[in-house]
C-alpha positions, 0 to 999 in steps of 0.5 A: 750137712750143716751145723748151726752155731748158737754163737752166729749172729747172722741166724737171728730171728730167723725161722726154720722149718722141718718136717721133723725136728728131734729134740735132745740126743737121748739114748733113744734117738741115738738109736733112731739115728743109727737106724737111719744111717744104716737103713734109709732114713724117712723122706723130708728135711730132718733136723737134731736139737741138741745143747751140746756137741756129743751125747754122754752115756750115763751107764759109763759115768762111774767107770769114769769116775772110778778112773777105769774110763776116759771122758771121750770113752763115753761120749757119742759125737753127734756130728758124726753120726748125723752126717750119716743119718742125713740128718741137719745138727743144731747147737744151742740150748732150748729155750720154749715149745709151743705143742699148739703151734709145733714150734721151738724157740732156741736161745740164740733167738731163732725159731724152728717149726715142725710138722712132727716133732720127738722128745727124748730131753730127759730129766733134772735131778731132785734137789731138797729145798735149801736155806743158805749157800753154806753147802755146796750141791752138785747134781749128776746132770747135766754130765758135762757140768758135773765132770767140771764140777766134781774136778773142782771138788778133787782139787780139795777133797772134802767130806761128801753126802750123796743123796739117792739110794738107787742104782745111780747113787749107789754106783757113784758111792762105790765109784767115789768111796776113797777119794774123799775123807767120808762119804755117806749115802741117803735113801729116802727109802730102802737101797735099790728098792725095786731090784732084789733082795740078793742085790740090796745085800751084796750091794750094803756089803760092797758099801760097808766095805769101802767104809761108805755110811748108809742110811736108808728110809732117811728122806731129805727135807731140806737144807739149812746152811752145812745141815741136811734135815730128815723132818726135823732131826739134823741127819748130817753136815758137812759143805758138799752134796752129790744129787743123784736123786729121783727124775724131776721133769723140765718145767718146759715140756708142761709150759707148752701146753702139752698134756702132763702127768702130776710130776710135769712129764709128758703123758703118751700113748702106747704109740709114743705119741702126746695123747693131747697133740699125736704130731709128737712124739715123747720118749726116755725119762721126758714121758709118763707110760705105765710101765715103762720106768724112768732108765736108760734100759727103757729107752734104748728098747724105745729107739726101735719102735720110735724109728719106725713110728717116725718113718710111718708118720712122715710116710703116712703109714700106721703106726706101732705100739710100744710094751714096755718090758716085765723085766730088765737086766740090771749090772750095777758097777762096783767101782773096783772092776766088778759088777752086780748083777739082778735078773729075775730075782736072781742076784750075782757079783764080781769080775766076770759081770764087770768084765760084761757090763762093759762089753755091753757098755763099749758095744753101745759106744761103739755102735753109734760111733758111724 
């Protein structure tokens, strides 16, 4: 198996066909990959679009950052794991899709078409509108950029904001709350809203504890210089920000002509598929499904079904419905060892749930490691 080199000047302008090509190396389709490296994979030329050479696991990143994991604790080397799927790797950034015509444009100028193609891209982080450079933002993802960006900001630490009241902002403040003289959380609305009212409260306790300050139902405007602004009232200033904001959908998937919800992400069938182009298939935080919200969770139970979608299309079989499940465990890591738990309503903490999310963590490493 071969890896394609966006720095090859020899592959330009050169046109590549595949009877499926899998674009990004979301968590769904490391799960695709394992299948078929452990089962047989479907027939045909077969090919991974990735813009980098491993996958980052989101769910370990504020272990990282607390210091309780290594960067290479987290990642996935695709390499790896393609080799044994049988299945071709390709570096390189994506530059267009055309849904009409199945075909990819990469960055280095080459040209890959399909005669099936899978989605699972993800998404960029929501940034306020901003006047001047006078504040610094710094967005969770792509992760690779981030590790570089936040190492720059520990050469100097300085008072931080983070913006995004979810699992992710408020994981990230407990994983940062002493590594920086202040650190403040805003939430547009309420903290963790959607988990339970248990969680929230031990959640705000942890926060207000390591001296992290909360502002809730605070939504950002805009940036003007060091100033953050909720409607017109200056909320807070100071030269750094940390997105960890709502998903914001590429502009690239809705440029392609695929049919799109009014936020830009790709709408699908239960089927996983476009329901205006069916020879692709959308999954992870990149597509709008009822019910299936934008989280790792959901998309790792994607992998299964998508598997199998992906085989009986390239062997002509019919195809699955994916339901998207009522409830989802959420473990929400504490920066200290510990852990938050919400199940049903139910909510829980400390070392005995650090210790399970990450063996639940490590096992997923661990599985796609081939």
């Amino acid at each position: 198996m071969r890896a394609l080199s966006q720095r090859n000047p020899w592959k330009l302008c050169v046109t590549h066909h595949y009877d499926l090509l899998l674009i990004g190396a979301g968590h769904a389709h490391l799960g695709v990959l394992r299948r078929w490296a452990l089962i047989e994979r479907p027939p045909g030329r077969i090919a991974l679009l990735s813009a980098g050479p491993v996958a980052w696991y989101s769910g370990m990143l504020p272990g990282l950052l607390a210091g309780r994991h290594r960067p290479e604790d987290c990642q996935v080397e695709l390499q790896a794991l393609c080799r044994a799927a049988k299945v071709e790797l390709i570096i390189s950034p994506l530059e267009s899709l055309s849904a009409v015509q199945q075909q990819v444009q990469l960055a280095d100028g080459q040209t890959l078409n399909a005669s099936w193609l899978s989605l699972n891209v993800g998404a960029q982080v929501a940034a306020p509108a901003q006047q001047g450079d006078a504040m610094q933002l710094l967005a969770v993802k792509p992760f690779a950029e981030f590790l570089d960006g936040w190492q720059q900001w520990q050469a100097a630490p300085q008072p931080l904001a983070i913006l995004g009241g979810g699992a992710a902002g408020v994981e990230l403040a407990l994983a940062l709350a002493g590594k920086v003289p202040q650190l403040a959380l805003f939430c547009a609305g309420h903290l963790l809203d959607g988990l339970s009212a248990g969680v929230r409260l031990r959640a705000l306790g942890h926060l207000r504890q390591r001296g992290v300050w909360v502002r809730e139902d605070c939504p950002i405007s805009r940036i003007e210089d060091d100033c953050l602004f909720s409607g017109d009232e200056p909320v807070w200033r100071g030269s750094r920000l940390l997105l960890a904001s709502g998903a914001k959908a590429f502009a690239w998937p809705a440029h392609s002509g695929l049919g799109c919800d009014e936020q830009g992400f790709v709408l699908i069938a239960p089927t996983l598929q476009s329901y205006t182009h069916p020879t692709i298939f959308a999954v992870g935080d990149c597509a709008s499904l009822p019910g299936a919200r934008k989280s790792g969770v959901y998309a790792v139970r994607q992998a299964p079904v998508l598997a199998a979608n992906l085989n009986a299309a390239l062997r002509g079989l019919a195809l699955k419905r994916y339901r998207p499940q009522r409830q989802s465990l959420a473990l929400l890591a504490t920066g200290d060892g510990g852990a938050l738990l919400d199940w049903h309503g139910h909510s829980a903490g400390g070392r005995f749930y650090g210790r399970w999310k990450d063996f639940l963590d490590k096992g997923f490493i661990q599985r796609h490691r081939l």
